[in-house]
C-alpha positions as CSV (number, residue, x, y, z in Angstrom):
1,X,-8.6,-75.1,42.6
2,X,-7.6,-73.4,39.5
3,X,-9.8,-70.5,37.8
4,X,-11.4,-71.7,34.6
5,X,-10.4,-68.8,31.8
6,X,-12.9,-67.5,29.9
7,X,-13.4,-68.4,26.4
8,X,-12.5,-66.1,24.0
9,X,-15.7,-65.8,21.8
10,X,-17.6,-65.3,25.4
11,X,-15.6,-62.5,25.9
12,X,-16.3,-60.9,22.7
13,X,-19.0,-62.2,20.7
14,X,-18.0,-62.2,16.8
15,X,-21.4,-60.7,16.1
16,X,-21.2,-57.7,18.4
17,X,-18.0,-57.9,16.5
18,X,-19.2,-57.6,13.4
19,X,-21.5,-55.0,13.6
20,X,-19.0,-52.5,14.3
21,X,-17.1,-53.3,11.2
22,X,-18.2,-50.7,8.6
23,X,-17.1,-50.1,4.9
24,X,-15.7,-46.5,4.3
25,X,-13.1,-45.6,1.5
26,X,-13.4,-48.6,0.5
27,X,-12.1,-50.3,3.7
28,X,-13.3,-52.4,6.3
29,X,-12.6,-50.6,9.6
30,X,-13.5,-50.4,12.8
31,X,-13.9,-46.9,15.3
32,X,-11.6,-45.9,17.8
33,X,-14.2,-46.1,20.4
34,X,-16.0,-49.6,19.7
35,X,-12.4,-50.5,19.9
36,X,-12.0,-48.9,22.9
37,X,-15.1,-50.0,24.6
38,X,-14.0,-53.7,23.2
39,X,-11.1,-53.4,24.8
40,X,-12.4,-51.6,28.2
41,X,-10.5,-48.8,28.0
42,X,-11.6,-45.0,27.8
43,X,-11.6,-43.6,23.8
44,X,-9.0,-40.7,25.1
45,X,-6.3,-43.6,26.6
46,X,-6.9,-45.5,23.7
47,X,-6.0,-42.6,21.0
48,X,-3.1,-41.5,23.7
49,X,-1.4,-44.8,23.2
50,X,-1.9,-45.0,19.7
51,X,-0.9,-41.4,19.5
52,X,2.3,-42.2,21.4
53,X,2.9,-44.8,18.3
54,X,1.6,-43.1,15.2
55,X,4.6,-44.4,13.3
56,X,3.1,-47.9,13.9
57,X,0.0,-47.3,11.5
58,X,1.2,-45.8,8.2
59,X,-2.5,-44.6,6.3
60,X,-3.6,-48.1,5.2
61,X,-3.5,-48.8,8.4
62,X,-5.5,-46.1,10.0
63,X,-7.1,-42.7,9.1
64,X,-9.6,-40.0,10.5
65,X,-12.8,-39.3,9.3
66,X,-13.1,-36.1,7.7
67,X,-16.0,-34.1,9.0
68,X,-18.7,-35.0,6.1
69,X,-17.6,-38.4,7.3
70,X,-18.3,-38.2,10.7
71,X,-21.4,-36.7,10.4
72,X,-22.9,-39.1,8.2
73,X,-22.1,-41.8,10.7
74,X,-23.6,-39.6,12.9
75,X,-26.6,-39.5,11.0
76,X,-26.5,-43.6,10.7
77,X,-26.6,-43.1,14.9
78,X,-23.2,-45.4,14.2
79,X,-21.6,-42.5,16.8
80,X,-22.4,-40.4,19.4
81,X,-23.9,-36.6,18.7
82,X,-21.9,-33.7,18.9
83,X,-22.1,-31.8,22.3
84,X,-20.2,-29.4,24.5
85,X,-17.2,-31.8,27.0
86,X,-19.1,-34.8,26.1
87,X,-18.1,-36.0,23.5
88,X,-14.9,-36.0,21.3
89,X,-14.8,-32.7,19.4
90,X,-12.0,-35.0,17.2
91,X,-13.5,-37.2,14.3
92,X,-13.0,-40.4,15.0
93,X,-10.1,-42.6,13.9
94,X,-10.6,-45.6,11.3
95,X,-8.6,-48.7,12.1
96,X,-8.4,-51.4,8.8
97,X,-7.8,-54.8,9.6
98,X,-4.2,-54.4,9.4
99,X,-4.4,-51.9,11.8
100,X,-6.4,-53.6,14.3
101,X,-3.4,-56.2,14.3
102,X,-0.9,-53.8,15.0
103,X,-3.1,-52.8,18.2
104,X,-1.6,-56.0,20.0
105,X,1.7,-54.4,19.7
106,X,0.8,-51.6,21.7
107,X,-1.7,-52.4,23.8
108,X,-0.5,-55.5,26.1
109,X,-3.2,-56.6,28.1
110,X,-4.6,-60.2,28.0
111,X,-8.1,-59.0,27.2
112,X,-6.4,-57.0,24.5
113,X,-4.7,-60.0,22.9
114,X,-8.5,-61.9,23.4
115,X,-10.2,-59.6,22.1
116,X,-7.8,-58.7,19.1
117,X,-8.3,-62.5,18.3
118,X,-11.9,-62.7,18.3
119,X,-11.8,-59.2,16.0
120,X,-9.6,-61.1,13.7
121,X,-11.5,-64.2,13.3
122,X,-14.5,-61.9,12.8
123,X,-12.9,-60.2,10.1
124,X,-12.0,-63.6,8.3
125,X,-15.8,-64.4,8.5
126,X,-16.9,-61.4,7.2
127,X,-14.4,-62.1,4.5
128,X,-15.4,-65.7,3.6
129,X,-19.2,-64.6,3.5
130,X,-18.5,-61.7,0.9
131,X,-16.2,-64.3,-1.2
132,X,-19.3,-67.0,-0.7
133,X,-21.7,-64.7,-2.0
134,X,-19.9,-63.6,-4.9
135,X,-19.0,-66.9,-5.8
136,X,-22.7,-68.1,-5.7
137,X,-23.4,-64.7,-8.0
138,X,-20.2,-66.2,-10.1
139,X,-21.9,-69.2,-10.7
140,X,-25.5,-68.0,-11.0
141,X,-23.9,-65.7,-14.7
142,X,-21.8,-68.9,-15.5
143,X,-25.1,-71.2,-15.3
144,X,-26.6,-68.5,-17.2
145,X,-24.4,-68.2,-19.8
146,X,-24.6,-71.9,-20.3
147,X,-28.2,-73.0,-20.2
148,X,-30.8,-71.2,-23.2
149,X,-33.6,-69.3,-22.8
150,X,-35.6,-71.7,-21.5
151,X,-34.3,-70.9,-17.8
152,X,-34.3,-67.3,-18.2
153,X,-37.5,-67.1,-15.6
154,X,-35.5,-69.4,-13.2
155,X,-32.7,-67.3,-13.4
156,X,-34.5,-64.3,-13.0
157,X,-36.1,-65.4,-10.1
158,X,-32.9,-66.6,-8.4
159,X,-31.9,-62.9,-8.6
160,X,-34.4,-61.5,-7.1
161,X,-34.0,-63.2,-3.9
162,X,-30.3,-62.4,-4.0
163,X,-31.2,-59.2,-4.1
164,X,-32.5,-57.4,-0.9
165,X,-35.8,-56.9,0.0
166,X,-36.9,-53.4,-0.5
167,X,-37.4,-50.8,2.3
168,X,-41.0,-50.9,3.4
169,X,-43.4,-48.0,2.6
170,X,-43.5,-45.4,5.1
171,X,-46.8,-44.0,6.6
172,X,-47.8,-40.8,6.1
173,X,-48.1,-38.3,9.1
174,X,-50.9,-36.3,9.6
175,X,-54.3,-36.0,9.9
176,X,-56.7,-37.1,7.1
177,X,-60.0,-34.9,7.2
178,X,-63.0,-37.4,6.6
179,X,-65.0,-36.5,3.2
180,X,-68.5,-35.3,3.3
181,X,-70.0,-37.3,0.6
182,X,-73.3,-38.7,1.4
């Protein structure tokens, strides 16, 4: 009896996916180690072999954080702290979409052509989600435009819940002395 294979989006699911897809320079990327540990391989093989074919990923294709970089992600918990052999004392490299493509080309494992398939179909969501929702803000100004004051509260409305909600207050910490009024 033959083994069933594994579906590709069971292998990877596209929202695990997605959140590792972050917007810096004004790219989509993705880090060398959630690519790494996406493709079960150890952050240090994985920039080895893409070391061993820099030519393959001219700048639009992949970059290194610079340190104010890094440590902001750091900040954001996105990476790992800094610390003495445990961590890479390297920022990390930035791989665009283009980049992740060219991956397949140098690392030729089946579960690297998986998951390189499931990271490309997640970028192509995250694509058609950002082109729906500016389309929907396109028409929103265009209905706008078109319609008289008379809507303007509607409108208004409609854009505030486009809009985020708001961070929530935070508590105070401390201690609160109770007042002696009588």
């Amino acid at each position: 009896m033959a083994a069933k294979k594994t579906p590709i989006r069971q292998l990877v699911p596209v929202e695990i996916i997605e959140q590792r897809i972050f917007l810096i320079r004004g790219h989509k990327v993705m880090l060398d180690s959630h690519l790494a540990e996406l493709y079960q391989v150890e952050t240090r093989t994985f920039n080895q072999a893409v070391r061993r074919n820099r030519d393959r990923f001219p700048g639009d294709f992949m970059f290194q954080l610079t340190a104010q970089e890094a440590s902001a992600l750091r900040s954001q918990n996105v990476i790992l702290e800094k610390g003495r052999g445990k961590y890479s004392k390297y920022a990390p490299l930035a791989f665009t979409e283009q980049g992740v493509a060219m991956l397949s080309g140098i690392l030729r494992s089946k579960r690297a052509a998986a998951v390189n398939i499931a990271i490309m179909r997640a970028f192509v969501r995250l694509r058609q989600i950002l082109a729906s929702h500016e389309d929907l803000a396109e028409r929103l100004l265009a209905m706008e435009k078109e319609y008289d004051h008379k809507f303007k509260i509607v409108f208004d409305i409609l854009k505030q819940l486009m809009e985020p909600p708001p961070d929530p207050p935070k508590d105070q910490i401390g201690f609160v002395a109770p007042s002696n009024k009588k």
